[in-house]
N, C-alpha and C positions, 0 to 999 in steps of 0.2 A: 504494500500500500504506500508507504512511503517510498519506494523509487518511483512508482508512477506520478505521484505528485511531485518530486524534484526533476523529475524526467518534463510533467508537463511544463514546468517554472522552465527547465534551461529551452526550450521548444519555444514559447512565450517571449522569451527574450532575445531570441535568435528573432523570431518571427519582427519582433519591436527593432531592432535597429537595423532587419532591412527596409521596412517602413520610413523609418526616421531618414537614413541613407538616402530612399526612391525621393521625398518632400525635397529633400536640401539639396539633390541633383536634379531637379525642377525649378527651385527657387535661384539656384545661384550656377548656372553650367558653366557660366565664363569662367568662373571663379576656380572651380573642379579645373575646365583646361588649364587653365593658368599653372596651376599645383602641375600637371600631369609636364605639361613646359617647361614648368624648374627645374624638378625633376632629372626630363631627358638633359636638360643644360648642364648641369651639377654630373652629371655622368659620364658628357660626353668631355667635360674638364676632369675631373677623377679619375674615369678610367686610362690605364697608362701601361697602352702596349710598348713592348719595346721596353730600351734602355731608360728615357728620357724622363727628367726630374719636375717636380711641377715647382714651378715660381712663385716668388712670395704676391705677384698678382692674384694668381690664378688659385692662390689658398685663399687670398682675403674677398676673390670673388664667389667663393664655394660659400665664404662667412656671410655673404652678401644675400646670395640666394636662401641659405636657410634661415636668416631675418625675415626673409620675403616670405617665405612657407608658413612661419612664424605668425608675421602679421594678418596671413589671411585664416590661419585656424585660429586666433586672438576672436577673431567675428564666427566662430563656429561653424567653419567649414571647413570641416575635414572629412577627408574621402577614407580615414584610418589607415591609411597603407605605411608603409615605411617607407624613408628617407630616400633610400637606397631602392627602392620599388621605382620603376621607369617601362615607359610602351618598348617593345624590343625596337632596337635601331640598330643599321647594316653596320656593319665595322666600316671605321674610317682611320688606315694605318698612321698617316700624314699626322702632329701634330698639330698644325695650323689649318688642314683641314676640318677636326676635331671643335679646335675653339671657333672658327667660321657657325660651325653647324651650330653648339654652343649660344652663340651671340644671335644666330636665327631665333631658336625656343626661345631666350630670353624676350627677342622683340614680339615674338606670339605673346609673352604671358603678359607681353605690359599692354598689348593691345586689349587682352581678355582683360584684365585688371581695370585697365579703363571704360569697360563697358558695361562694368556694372554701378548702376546709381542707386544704392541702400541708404537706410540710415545709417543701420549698422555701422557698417563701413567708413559713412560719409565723419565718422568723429575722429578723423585723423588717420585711421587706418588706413585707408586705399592711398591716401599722400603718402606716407611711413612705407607703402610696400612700392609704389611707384618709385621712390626714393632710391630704394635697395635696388631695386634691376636697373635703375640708370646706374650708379654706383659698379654692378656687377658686372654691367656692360660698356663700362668703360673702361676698369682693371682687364677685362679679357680683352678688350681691343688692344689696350695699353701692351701686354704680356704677347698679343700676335706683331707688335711692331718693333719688341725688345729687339 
């Protein structure tokens, strides 16, 4: 009797935050791409085929994007996934190819970023994360023209 009742509780709660989840990928999608664009961004600087060493740019743009991620789960949108969770993308050997592609996702997520008009949001947040991906996106330009 009692596992069927803790059985139906964790059932119930699985059931509630894909609910919760469906609402807030309705309410805010820009927002969700945006995260899913940092994401690839942060990855395609992090990961490091090859020998070659990452730059104190290209760490302080990684610091730059996860403020970014930061301030948009601050307004309750978070997709729960990990940091480190990204859409799969083809390998790109080239270093500067890498940060190219990089500085791409970033200009997708400040465009999502800005297209969403909340209150929420509107109390400094969406400024504070637009902030971060200029910031992010100028260290990774910075770091392709070192």
């Amino acid at each position: 009797m009692k596992t069927q009742k803790l059985m139906s509780f964790i059932v119930s709660g699985v059931f509630l935050l894909f609910v919760q989840f469906s609402v807030m990928a309705q309410k805010h999608p820009h927002y969700l791409h945006a995260l899913s664009d940092l994401r690839a961004a942060r990855w395609q600087i992090e990961h490091r085929p090859g020998t070659w060493t990452q730059t104190v740019d290209e760490v302080e743009a990684v610091k730059r994007i996860d403020e970014t991620i930061n301030e948009i789960k601050k307004a309750s949108i978070d997709d729960h996934k990990d940091i480190n969770d990204h859409p799969a993308q083809a390998e790109v050997p080239d270093h500067a190819g890498r940060l190219h592609k990089a500085v791409d996702f970033l200009k997708k997520a400040k465009e999502d970023i800005n297209m969403e008009e909340d209150n929420g949001f509107a109390q400094g947040l969406q400024g504070r994360a637009i902030k971060h991906v200029d910031e992010a996106i100028r260290l990774v330009e910075k770091a392709l023209h070192a």
